[in-house]
MOPAC internal coordinates of N, CA, C and O (Angstrom, degrees):
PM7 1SCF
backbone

  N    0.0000 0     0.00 0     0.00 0    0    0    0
  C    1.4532 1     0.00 0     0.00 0    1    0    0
  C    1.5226 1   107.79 1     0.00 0    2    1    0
  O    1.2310 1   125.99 1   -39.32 1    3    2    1
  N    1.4294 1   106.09 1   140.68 1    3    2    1
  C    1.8446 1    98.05 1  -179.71 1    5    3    2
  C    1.5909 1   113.70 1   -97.41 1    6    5    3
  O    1.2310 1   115.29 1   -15.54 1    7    6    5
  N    1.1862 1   126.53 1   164.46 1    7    6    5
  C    1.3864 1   111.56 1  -146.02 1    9    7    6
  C    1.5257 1    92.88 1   -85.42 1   10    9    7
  O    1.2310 1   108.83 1   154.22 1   11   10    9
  N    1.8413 1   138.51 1   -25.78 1   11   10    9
  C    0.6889 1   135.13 1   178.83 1   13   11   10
  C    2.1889 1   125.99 1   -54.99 1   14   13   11
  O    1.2310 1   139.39 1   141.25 1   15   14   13
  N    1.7705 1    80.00 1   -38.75 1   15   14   13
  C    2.2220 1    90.09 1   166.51 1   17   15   14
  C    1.5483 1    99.23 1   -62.77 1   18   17   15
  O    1.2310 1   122.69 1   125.12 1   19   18   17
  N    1.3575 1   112.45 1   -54.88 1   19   18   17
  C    1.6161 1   109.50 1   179.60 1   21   19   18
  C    1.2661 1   124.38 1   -24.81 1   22   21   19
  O    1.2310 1   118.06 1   100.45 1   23   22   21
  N    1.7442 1   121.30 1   -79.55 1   23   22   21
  C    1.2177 1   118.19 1   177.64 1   25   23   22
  C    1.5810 1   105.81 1   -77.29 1   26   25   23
  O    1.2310 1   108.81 1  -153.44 1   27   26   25
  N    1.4075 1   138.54 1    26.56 1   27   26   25
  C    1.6610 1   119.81 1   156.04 1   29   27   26
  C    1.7152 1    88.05 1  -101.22 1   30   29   27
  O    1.2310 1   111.84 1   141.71 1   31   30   29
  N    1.6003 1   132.99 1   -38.29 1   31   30   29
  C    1.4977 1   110.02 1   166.50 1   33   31   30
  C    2.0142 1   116.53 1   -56.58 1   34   33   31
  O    1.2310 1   117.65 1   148.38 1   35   34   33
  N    1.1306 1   122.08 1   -31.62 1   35   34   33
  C    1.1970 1   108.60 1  -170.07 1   37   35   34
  C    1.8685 1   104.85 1   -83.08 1   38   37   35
  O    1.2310 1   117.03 1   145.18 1   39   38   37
  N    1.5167 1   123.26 1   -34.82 1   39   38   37
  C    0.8809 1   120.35 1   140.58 1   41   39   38
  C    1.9432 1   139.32 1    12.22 1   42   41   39
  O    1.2310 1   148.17 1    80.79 1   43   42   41
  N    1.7183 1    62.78 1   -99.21 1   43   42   41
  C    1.9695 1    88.21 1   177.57 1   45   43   42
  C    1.7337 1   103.56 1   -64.09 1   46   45   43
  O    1.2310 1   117.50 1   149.61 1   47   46   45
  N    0.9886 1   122.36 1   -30.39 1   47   46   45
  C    1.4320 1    98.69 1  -176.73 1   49   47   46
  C    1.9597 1   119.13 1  -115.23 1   50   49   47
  O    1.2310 1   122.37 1   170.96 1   51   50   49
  N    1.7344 1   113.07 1    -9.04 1   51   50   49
  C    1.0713 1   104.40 1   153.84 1   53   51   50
  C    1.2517 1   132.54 1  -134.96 1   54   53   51
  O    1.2310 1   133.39 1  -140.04 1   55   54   53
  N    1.3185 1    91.73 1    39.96 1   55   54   53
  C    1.6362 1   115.35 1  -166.96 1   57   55   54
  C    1.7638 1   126.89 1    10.41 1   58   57   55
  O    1.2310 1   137.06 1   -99.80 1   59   58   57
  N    1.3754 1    84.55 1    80.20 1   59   58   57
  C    1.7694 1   106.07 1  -149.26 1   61   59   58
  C    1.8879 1    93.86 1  -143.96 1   62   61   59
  O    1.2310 1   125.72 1   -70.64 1   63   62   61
  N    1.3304 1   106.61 1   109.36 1   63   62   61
  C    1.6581 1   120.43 1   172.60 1   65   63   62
  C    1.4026 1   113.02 1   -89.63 1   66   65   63
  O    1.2310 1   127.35 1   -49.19 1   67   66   65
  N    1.1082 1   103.46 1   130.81 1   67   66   65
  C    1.5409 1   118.02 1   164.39 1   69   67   66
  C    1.7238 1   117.91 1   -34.16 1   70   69   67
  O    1.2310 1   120.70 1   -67.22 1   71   70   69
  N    1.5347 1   116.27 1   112.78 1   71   70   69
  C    1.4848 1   100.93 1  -176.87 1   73   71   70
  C    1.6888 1   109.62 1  -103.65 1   74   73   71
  O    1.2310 1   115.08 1   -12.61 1   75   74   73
  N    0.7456 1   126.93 1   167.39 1   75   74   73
  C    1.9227 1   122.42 1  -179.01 1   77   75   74
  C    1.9614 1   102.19 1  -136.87 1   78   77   75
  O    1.2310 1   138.54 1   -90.03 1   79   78   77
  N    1.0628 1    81.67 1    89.97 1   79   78   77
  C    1.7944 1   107.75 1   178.72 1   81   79   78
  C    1.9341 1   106.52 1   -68.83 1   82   81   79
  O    1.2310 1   124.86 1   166.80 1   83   82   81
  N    1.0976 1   108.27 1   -13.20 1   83   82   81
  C    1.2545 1    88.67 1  -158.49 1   85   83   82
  C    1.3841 1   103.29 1  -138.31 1   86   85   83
  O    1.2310 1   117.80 1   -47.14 1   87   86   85
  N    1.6002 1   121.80 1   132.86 1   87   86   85
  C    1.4822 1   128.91 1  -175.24 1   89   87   86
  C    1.7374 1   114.28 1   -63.82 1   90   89   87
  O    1.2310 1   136.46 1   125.71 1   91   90   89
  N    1.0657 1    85.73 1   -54.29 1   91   90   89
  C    1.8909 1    98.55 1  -177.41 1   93   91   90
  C    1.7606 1   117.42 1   -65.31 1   94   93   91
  O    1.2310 1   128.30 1   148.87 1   95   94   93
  N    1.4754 1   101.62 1   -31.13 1   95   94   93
  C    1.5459 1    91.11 1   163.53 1   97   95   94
  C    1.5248 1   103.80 1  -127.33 1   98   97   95
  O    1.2310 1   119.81 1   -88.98 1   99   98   97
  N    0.9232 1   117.96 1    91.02 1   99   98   97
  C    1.7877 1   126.27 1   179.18 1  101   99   98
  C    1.1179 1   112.49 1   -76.02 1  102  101   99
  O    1.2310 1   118.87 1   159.90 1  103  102  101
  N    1.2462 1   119.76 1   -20.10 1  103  102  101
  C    1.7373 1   102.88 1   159.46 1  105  103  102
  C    1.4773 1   128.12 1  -114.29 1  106  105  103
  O    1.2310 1   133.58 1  -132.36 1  107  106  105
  N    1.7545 1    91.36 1    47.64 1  107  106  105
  C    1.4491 1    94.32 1   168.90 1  109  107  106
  C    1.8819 1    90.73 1  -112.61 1  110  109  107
  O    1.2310 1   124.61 1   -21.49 1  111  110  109
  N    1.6441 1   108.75 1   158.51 1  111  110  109
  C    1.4177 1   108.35 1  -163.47 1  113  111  110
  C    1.5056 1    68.09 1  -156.62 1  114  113  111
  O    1.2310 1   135.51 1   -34.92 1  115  114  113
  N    1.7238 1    87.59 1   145.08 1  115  114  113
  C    1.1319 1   109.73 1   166.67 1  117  115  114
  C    1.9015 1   117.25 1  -137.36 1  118  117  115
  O    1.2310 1   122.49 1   -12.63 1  119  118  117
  N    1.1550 1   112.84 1   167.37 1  119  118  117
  C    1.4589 1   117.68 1  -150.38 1  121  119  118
  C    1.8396 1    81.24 1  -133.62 1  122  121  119
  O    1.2310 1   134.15 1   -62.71 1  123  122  121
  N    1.8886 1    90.25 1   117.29 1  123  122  121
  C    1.1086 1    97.04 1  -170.75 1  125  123  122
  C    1.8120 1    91.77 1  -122.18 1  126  125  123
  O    1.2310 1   118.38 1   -29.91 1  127  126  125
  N    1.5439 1   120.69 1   150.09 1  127  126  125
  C    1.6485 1   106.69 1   152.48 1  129  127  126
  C    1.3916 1   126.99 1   -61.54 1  130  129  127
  O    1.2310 1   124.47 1   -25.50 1  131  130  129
  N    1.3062 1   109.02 1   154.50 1  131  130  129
  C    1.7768 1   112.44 1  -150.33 1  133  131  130
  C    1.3872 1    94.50 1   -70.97 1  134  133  131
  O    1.2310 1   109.99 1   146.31 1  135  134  133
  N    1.3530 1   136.39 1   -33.69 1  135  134  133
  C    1.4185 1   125.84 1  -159.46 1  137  135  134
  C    1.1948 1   111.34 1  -122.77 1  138  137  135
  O    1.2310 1   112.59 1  -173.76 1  139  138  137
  N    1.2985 1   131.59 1     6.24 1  139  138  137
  C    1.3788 1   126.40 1  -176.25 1  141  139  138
  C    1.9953 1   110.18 1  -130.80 1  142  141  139
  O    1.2310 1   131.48 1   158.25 1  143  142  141
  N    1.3403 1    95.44 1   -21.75 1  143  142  141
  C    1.5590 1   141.42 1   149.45 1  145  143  142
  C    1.9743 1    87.76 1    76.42 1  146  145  143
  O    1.2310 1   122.11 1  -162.41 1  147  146  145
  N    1.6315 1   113.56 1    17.59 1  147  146  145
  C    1.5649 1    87.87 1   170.23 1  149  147  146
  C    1.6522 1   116.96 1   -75.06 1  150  149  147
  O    1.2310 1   132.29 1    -3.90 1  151  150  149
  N    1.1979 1    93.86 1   176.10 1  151  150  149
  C    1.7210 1    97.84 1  -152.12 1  153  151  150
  C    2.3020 1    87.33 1   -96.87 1  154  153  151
  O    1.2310 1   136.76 1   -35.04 1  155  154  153
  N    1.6823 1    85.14 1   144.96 1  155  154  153
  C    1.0933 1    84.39 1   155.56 1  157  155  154
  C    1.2925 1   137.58 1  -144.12 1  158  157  155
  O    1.2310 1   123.01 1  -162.34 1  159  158  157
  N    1.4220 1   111.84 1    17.66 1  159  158  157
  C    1.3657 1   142.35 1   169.45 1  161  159  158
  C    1.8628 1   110.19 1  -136.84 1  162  161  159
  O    1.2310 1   120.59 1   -40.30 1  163  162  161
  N    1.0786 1   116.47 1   139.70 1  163  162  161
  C    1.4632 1   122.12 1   156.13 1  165  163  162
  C    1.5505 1    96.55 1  -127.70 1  166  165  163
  O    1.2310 1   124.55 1   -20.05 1  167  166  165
  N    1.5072 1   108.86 1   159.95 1  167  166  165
  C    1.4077 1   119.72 1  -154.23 1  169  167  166
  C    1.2474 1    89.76 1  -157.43 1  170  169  167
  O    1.2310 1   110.54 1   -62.31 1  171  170  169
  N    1.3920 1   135.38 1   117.69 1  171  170  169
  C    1.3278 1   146.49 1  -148.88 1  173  171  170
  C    1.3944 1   104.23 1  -171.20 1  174  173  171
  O    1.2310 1   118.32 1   -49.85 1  175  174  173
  N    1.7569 1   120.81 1   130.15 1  175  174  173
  C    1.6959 1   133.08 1   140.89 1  177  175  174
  C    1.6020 1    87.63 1   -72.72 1  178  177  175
  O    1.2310 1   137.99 1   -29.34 1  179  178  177
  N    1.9030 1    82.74 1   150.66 1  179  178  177
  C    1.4210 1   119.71 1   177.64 1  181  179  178
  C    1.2585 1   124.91 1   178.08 1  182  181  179
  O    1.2310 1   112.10 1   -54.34 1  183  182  181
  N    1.4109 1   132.51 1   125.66 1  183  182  181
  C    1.1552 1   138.40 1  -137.77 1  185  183  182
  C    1.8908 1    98.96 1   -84.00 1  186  185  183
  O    1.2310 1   130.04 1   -39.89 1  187  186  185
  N    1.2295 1    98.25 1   140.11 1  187  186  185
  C    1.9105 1   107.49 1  -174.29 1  189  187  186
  C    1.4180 1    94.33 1   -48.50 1  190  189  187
  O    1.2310 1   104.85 1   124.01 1  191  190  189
  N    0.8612 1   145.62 1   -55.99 1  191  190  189
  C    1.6386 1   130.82 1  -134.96 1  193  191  190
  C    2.1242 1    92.08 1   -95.13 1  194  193  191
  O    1.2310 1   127.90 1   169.95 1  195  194  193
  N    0.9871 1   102.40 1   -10.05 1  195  194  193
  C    1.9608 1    92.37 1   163.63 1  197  195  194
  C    1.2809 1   103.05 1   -83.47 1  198  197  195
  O    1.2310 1   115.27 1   166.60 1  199  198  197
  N    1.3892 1   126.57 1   -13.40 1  199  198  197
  C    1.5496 1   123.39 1   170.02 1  201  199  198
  C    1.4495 1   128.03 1   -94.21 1  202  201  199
  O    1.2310 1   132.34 1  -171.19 1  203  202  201
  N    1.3085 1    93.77 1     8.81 1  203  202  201
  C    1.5806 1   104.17 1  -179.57 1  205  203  202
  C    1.7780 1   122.23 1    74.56 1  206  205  203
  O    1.2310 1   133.41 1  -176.06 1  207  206  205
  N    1.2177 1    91.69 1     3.94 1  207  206  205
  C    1.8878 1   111.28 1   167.30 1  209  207  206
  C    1.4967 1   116.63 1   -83.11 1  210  209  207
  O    1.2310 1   115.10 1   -20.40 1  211  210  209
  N    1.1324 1   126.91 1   159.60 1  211  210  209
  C    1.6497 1   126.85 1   178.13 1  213  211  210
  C    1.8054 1   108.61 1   -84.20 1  214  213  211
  O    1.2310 1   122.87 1   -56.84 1  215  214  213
  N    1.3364 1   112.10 1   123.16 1  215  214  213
  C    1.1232 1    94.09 1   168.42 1  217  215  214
  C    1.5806 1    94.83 1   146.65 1  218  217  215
  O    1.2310 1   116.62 1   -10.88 1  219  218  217
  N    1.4736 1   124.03 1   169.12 1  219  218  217
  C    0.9942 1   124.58 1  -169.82 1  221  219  218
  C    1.7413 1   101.47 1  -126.82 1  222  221  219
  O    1.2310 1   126.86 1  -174.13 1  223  222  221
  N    1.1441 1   104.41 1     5.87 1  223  222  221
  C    2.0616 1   122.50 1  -149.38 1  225  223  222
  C    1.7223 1    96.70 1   -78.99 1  226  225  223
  O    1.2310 1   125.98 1   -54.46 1  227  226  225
  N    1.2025 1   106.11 1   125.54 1  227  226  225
  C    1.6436 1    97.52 1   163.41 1  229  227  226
  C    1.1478 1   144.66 1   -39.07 1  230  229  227
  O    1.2310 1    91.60 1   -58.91 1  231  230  229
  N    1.5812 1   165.47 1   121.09 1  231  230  229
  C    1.2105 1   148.58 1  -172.96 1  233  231  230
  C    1.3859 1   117.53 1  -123.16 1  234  233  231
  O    1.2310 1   112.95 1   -30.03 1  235  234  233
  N    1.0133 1   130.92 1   149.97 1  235  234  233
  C    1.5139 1   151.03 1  -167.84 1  237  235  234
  C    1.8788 1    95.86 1   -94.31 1  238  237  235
  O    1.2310 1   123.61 1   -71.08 1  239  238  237
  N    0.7397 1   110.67 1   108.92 1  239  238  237
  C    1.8128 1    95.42 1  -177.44 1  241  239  238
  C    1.8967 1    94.57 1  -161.88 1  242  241  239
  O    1.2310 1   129.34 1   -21.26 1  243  242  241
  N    1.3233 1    99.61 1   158.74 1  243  242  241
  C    1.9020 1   112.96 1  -161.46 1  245  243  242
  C    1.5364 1    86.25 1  -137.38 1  246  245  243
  O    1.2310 1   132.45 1    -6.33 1  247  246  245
  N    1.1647 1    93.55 1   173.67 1  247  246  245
  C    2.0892 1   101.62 1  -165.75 1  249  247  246
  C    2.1396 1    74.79 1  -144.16 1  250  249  247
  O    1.2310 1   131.23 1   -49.34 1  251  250  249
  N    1.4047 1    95.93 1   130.66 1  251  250  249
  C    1.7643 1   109.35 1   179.36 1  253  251  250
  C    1.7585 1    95.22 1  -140.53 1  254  253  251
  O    1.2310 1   130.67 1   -39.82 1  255  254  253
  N    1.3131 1    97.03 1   140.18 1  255  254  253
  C    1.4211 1   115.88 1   153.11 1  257  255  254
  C    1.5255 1   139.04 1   -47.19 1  258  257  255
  O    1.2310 1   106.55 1   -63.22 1  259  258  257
  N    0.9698 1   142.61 1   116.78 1  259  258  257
  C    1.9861 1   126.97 1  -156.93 1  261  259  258
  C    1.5970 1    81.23 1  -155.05 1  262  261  259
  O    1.2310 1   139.48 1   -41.36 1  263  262  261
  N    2.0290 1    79.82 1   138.64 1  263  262  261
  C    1.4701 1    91.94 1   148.23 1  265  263  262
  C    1.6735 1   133.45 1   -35.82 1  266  265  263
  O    1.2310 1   119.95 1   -35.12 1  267  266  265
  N    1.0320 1   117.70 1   144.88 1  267  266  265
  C    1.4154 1   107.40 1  -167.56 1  269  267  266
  C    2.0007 1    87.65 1   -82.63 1  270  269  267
  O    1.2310 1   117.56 1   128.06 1  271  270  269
  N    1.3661 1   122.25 1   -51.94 1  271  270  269
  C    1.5143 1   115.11 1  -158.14 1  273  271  270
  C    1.8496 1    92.64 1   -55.70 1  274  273  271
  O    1.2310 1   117.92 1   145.81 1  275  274  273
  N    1.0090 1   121.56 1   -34.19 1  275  274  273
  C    1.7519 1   110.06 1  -166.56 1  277  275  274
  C    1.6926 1    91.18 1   -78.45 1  278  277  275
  O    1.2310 1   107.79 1   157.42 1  279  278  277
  N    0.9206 1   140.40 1   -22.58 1  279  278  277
  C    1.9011 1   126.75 1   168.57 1  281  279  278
  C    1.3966 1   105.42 1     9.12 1  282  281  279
  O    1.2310 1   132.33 1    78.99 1  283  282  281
  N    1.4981 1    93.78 1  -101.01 1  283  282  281
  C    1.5770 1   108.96 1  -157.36 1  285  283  282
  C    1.6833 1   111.79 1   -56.53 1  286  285  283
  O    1.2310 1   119.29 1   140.44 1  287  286  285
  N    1.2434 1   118.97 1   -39.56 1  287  286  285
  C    1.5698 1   120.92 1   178.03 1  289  287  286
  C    1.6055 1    94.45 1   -49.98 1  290  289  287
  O    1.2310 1   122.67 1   111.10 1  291  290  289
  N    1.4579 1   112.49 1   -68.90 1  291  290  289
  C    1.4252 1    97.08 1  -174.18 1  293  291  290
  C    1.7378 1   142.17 1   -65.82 1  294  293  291
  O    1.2310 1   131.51 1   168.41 1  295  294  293
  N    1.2635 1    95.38 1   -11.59 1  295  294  293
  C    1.5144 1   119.84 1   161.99 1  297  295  294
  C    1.3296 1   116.86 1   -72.55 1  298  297  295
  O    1.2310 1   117.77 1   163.60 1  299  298  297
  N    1.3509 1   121.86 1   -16.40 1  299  298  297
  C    1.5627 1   127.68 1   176.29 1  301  299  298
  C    2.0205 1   103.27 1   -89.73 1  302  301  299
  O    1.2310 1   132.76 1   154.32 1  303  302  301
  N    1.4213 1    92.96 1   -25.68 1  303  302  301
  C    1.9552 1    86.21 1   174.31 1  305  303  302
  C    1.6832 1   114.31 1   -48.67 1  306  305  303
  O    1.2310 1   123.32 1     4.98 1  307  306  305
  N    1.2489 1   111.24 1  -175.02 1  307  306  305
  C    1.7333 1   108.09 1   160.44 1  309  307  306
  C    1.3244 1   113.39 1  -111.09 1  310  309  307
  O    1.2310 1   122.30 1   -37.23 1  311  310  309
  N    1.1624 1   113.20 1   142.77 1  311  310  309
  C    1.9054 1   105.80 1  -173.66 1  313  311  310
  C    1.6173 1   110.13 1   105.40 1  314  313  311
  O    1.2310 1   123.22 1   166.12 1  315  314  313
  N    1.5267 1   111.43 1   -13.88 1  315  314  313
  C    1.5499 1    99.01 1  -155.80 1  317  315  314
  C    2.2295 1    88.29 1  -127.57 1  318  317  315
  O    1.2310 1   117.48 1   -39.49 1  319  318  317
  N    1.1459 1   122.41 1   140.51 1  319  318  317
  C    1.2677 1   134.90 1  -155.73 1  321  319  318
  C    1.2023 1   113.99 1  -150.45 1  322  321  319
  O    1.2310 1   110.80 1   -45.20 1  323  322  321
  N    1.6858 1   134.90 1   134.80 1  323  322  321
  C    0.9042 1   127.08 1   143.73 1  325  323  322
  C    1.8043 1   132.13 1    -0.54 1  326  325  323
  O    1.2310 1   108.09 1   -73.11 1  327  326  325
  N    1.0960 1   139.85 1   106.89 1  327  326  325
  C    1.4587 1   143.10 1   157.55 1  329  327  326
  C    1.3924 1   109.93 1     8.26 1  330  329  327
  O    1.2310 1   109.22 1   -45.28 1  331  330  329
  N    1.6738 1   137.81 1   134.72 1  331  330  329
  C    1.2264 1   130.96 1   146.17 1  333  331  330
  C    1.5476 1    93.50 1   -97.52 1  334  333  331
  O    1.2310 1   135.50 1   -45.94 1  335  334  333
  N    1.8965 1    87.61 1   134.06 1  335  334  333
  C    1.5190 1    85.15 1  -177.47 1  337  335  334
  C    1.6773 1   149.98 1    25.50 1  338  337  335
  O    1.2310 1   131.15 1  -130.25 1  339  338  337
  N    1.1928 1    96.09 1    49.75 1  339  338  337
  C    1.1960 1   123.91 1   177.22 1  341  339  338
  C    1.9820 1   117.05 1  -141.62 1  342  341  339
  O    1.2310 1   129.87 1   -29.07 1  343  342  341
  N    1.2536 1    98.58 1   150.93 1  343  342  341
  C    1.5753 1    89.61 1   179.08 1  345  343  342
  C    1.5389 1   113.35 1   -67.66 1  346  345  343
  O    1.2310 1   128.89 1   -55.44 1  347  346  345
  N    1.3521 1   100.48 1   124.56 1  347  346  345
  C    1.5685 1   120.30 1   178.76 1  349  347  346
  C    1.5428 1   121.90 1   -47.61 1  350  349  347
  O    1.2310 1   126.88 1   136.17 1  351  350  349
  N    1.6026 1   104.36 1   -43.83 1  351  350  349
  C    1.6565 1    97.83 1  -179.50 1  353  351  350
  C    1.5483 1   119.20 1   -83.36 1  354  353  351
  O    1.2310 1   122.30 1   169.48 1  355  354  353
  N    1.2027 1   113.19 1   -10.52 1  355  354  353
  C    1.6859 1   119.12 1   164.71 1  357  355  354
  C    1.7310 1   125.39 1  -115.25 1  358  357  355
  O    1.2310 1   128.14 1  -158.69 1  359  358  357
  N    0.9726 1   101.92 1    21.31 1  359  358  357
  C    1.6827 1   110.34 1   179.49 1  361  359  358
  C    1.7170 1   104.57 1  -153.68 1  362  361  359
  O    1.2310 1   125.57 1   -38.99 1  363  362  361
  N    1.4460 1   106.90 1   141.01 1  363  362  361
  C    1.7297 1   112.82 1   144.31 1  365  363  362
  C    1.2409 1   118.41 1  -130.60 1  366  365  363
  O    1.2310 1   117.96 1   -20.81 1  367  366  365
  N    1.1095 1   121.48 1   159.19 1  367  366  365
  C    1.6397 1   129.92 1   155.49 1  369  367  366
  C    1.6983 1   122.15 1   -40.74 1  370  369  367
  O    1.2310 1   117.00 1   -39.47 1  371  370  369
  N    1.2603 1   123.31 1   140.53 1  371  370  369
  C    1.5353 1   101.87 1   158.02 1  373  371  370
  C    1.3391 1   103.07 1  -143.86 1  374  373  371
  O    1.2310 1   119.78 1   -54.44 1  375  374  373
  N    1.2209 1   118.02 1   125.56 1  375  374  373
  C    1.6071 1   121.11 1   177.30 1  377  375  374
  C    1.3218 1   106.12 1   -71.39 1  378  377  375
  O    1.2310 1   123.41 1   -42.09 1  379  378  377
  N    0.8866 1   111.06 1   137.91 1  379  378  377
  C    1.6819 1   140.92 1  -170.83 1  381  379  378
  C    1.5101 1   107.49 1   -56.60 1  382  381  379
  O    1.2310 1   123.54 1   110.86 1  383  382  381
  N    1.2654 1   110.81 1   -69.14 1  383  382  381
  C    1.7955 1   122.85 1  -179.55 1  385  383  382
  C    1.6450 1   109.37 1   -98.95 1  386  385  383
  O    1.2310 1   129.06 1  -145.81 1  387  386  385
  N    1.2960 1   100.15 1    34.19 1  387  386  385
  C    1.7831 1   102.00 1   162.95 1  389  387  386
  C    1.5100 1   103.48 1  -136.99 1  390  389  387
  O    1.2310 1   112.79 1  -169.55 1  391  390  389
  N    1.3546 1   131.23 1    10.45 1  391  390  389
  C    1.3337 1   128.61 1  -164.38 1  393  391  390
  C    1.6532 1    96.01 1  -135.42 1  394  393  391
  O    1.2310 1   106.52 1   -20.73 1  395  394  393
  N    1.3937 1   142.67 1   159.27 1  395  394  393
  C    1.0739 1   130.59 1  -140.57 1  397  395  394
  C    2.3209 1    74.23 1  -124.57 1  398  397  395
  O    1.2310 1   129.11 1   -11.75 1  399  398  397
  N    1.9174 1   100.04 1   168.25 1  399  398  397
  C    1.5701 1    78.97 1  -151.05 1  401  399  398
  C    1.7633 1    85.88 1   -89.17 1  402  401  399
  O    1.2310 1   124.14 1   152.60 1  403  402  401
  N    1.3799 1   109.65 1   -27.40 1  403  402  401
  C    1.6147 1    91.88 1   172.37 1  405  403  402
  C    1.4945 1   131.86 1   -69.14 1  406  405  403
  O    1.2310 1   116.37 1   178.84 1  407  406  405
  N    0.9215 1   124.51 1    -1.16 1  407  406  405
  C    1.4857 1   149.36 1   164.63 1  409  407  406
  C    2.1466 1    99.03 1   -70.39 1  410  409  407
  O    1.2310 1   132.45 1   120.56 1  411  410  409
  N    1.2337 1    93.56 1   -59.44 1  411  410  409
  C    1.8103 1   102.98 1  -175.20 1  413  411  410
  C    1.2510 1   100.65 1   -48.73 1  414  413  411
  O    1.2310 1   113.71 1   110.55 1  415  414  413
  N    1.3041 1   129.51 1   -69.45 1  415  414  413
  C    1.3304 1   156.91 1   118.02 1  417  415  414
  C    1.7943 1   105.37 1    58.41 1  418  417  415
  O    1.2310 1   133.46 1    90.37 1  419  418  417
  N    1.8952 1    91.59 1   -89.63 1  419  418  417
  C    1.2880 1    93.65 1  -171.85 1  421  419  418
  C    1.6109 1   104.86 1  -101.05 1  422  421  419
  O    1.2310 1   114.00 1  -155.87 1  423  422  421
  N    1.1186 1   128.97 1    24.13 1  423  422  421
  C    1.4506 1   131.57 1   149.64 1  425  423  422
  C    1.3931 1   121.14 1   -82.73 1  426  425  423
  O    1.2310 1   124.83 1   165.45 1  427  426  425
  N    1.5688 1   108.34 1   -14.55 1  427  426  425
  C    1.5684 1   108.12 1  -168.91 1  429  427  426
  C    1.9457 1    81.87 1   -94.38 1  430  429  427
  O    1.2310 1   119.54 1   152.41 1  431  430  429
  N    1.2038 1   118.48 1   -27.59 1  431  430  429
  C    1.3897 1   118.31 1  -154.19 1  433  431  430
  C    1.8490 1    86.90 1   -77.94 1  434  433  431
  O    1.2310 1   114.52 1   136.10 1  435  434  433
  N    1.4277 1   127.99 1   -43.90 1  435  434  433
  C    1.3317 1   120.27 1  -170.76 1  437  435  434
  C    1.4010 1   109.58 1   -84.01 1  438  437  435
  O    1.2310 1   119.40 1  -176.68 1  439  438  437
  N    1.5795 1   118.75 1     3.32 1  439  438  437
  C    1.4112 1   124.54 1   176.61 1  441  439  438
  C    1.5245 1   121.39 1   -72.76 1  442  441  439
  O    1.2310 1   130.32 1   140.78 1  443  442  441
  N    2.1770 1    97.69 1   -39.22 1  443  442  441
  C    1.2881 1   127.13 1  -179.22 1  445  443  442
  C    1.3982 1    92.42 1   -65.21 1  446  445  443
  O    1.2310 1   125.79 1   117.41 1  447  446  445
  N    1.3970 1   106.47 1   -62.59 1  447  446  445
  C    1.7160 1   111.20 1  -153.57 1  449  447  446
  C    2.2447 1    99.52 1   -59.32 1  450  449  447
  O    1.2310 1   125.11 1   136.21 1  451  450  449
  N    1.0556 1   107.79 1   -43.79 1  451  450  449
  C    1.7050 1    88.85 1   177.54 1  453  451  450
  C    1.6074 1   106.62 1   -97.19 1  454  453  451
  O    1.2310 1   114.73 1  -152.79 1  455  454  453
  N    0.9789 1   127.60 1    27.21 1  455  454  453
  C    1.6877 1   114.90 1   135.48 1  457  455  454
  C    1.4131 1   117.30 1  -122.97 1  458  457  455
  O    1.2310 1   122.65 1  -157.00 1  459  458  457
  N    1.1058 1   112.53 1    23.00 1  459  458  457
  C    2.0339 1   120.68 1   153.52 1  461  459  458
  C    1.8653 1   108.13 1   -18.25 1  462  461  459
  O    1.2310 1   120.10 1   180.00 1  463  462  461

């Protein structure tokens, strides 16, 4: 999924824009709820080998909230990883163009729903 369909899906259904908090990485954006403004997506490039992958290649990848009991099942998919910098037992990574976009989809939707 490219990060641009991303925020027109997060958009259309929680009418919630990408904000960019931070000078030094300006194209990291994060997806906060409109009124309470915690975040429940960050959406960040970052080079494979800070992810523990081979390679030096840029990646498209978002950090989401998850049940902690589904972890490891979903850590066994492809595309989906341990947290960058984020707490490990309630968040993973998901690379963007290794994860299918309706799959992205309703992980971003159970990301919203447990940080309500």
């Amino acid at each position: 999924m490219k990060r641009e369909a991303l925020f027109e899906s997060v958009f259309e259904k929680y009418q919630v824009e990408p904000d960019y908090p931070w000078q030094k990485n300006s194209d990291y954006a994060v997806l906060r709820h409109k009124f309470k403004k915690k975040w429940f997506a960050l959406v960040y490039a970052i080079q494979a080998e800070k992810l523990g992958l081979e390679g030096t290649s840029l990646l498209e990848a978002m950090n989401i909230k998850v049940q902690p009991e589904l972890l490891g099942s979903l850590r066994m998919q492809p595309g989906i990883l341990p947290a960058y910098h984020m707490n490990k037992e309630h968040w993973v990574t998901v690379l963007l163009d290794k994860v299918p976009d309706a799959e992205i989809l309703d992980l971003i939707d159970e990301s919203y729903r447990l940080t309500r």
